[in-house]
C-alpha positions in Angstrom: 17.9 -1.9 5.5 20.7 -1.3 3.1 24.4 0.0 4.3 28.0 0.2 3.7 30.0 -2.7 4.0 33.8 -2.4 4.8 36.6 -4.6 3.7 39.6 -5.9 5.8 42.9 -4.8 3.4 44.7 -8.3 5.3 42.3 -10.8 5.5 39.9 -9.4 2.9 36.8 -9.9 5.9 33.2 -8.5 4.7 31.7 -6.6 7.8 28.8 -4.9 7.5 28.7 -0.8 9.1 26.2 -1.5 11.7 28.1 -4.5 13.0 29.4 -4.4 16.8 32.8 -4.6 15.4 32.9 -1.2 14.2 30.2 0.6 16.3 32.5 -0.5 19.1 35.7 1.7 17.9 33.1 4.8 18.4 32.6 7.1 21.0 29.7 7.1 23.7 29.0 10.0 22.5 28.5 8.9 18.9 27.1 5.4 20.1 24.1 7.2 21.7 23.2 8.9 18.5 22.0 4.9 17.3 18.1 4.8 18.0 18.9 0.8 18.2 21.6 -1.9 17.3 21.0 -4.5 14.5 21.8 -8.1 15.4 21.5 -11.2 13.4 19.5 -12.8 16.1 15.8 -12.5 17.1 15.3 -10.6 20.0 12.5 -9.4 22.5 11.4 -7.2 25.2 11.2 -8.4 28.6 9.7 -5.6 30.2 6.3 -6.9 31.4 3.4 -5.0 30.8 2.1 -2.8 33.5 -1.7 -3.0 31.4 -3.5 0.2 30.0 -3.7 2.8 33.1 -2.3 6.1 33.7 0.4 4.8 35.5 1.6 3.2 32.8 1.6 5.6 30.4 3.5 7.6 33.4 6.3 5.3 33.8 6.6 4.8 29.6 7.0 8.8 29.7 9.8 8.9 32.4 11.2 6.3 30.5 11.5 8.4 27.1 12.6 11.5 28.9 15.1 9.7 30.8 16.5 7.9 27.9 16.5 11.4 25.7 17.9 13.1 28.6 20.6 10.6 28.8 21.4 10.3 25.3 21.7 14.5 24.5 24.4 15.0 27.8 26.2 11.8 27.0 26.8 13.7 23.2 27.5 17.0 25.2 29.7 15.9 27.8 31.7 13.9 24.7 32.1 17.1 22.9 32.9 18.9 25.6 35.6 16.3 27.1 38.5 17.3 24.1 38.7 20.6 24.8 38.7 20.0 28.2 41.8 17.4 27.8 44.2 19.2 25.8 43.0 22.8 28.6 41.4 24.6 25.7 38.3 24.9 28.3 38.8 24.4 32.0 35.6 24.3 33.4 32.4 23.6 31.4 28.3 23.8 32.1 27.5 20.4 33.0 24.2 19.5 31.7 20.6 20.7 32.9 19.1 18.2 35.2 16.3 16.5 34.4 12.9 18.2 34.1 10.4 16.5 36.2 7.6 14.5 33.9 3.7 15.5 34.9 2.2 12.9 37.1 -0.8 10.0 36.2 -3.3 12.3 38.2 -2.5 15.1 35.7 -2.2 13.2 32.8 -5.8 11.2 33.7 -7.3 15.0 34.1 -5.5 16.3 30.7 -7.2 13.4 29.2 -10.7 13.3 30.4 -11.1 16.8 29.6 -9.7 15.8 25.8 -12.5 13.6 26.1 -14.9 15.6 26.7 -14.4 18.1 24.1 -14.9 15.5 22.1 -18.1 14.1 23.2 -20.3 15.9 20.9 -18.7 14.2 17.7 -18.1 10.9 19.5 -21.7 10.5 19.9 -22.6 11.8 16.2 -19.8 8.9 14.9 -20.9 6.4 17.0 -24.9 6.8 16.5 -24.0 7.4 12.2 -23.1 3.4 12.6 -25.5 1.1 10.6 -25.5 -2.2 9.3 -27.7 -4.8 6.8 -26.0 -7.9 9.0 -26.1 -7.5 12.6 -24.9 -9.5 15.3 -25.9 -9.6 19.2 -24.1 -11.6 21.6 -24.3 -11.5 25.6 -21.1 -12.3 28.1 -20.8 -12.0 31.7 -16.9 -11.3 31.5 -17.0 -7.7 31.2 -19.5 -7.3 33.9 -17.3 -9.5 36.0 -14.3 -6.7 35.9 -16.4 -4.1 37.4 -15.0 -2.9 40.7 -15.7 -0.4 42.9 -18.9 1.2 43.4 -20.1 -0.5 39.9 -19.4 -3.8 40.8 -22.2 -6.4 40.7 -24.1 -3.5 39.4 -24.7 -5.6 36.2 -24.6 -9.0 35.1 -24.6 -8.8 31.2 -22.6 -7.1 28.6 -24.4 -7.1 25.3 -22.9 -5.8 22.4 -24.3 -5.3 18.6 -22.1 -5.2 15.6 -22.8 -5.3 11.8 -20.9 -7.1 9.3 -17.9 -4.6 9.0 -16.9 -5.6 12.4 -18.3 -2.3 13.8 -19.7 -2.1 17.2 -23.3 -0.4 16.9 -24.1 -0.2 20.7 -23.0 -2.0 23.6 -25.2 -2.3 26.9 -24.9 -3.6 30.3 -27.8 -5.3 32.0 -28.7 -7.1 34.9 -30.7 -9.8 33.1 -31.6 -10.7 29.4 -34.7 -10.3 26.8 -37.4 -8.1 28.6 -33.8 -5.5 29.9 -32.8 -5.4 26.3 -36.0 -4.1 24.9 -34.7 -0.6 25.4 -31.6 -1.6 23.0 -33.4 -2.3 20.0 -36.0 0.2 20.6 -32.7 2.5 20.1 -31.5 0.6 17.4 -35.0 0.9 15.4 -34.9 4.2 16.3 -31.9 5.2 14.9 -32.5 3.4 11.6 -36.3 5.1 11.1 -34.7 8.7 12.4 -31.8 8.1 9.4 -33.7 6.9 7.0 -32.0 3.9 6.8 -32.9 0.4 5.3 -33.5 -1.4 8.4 -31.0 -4.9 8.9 -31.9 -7.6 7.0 -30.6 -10.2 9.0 -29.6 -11.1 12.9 -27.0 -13.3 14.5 -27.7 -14.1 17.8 -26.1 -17.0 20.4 -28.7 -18.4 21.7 -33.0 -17.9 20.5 -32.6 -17.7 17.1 -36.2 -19.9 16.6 -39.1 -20.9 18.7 -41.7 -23.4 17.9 -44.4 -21.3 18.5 -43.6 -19.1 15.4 -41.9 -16.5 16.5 -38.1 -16.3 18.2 -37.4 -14.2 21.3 -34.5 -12.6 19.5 -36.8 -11.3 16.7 -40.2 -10.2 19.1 -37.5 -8.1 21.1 -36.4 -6.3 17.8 -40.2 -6.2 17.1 -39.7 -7.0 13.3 -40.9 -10.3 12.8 -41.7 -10.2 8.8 -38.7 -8.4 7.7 -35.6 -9.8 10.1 -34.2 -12.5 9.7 -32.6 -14.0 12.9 -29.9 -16.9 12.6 -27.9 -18.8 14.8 -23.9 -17.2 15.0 -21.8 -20.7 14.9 
């Protein structure tokens, strides 16, 4: 960030224009106008993290409105409080009052319905997702965040991503191999419906090989000649 520095006539002292030094001698109504103050030191925010909910996103938004609010009558009541000093203007508008901010219920509703206006091409982008280098790995922490009616509904989250770090199609299961036949029946679906090459190779975290011949991991994909199935490290 480049700015004006200023020059003391005495001592012949350097200080730079966004110093505290000389953003003190303003106004409050001129200090307000500063979006942030520039220190020499490192600092950080120690507002804790309320997570990814509506009410979050609630309180952030009072927070902005508040903080706007406060800024524009802090500037209006500092050009106002001249003319009212010297009797130019006796009595003066005092500023609007805060306009109430929409609450998480509304803003959850506005969003699902943004959602599902969008569903249409969410699906067509997600299902337009392909891959020569796929990967398939199983956990049992997602399922284990499930609350309310969905909890211990499922006890496996399986995901499948290719090697752009994209995520193909993610599945939750109460058990693994014979529940995730209908996934790659989908998978090999979508490739023969596209007209795609079909993946060349497959990570997996567990039965990549088998000593009878063929792995589990390749008989669920039912393409034993043509996929290759490998063990993610």
């Amino acid at each position: 960030m480049a700015t004006e520095y200023l020059e003391c006539r005495r001592c012949k002292k350097k200080v730079a224009a966004w110093s505290q030094e000389i953003v003190g001698q303003l106004g409050e109504g001129h200090r307000a106008l500063f979006p942030a103050i520039l220190t020499y030191n490192v600092s950080a925010c120690l507002r804790p993290d309320l997570g990814n909910s509506p009410t979050q996103l609630y309180n952030k938004l009072c927070e902005a409105h508040t903080e706007a609010w406060m800024r524009r009558s802090i500037h209006y009541l500092s050009v106002m409080e001249p003319f009212a000093s010297i009797g130019v203007v006796r009595r003066y508008t005092p500023p609007p009052n805060l306009p109430p901010v929409p609450q998480y219920g509304w803003l959850l509703l506005v969003y699902c319905h943004d959602i599902l206006s969008r569903l249409e091409d969410v699906k067509a982008r997600v299902t337009s997702i392909f891959g020569t280098i796929l990967k398939m790995d199983s956990t049992k922490k997602v399922t284990q965040k499930l609350a309310g009616a969905a909890a211990q509904t499922a006890a496996w989250a399986t995901n499948v991503g290719n090697e752009h770090g994209q995520v193909l199609m993610s599945v939750l299961t109460d058990t693994k191999g014979a529940s995730l036949l209908s996934m790659a029946a989908g998978l090999v679906r979508r490739y023969r419906d596209a007209g795609v090459e079909p993946p060349q190779l497959l990570y997996v975290d567990r039965d990549c090989c088998s000593s009878h011949g063929t792995s589990k991991a390749a008989a669920v994909f039912n393409e034993r000649d043509k996929l290759g199935v490998r063990l993610n490290i």
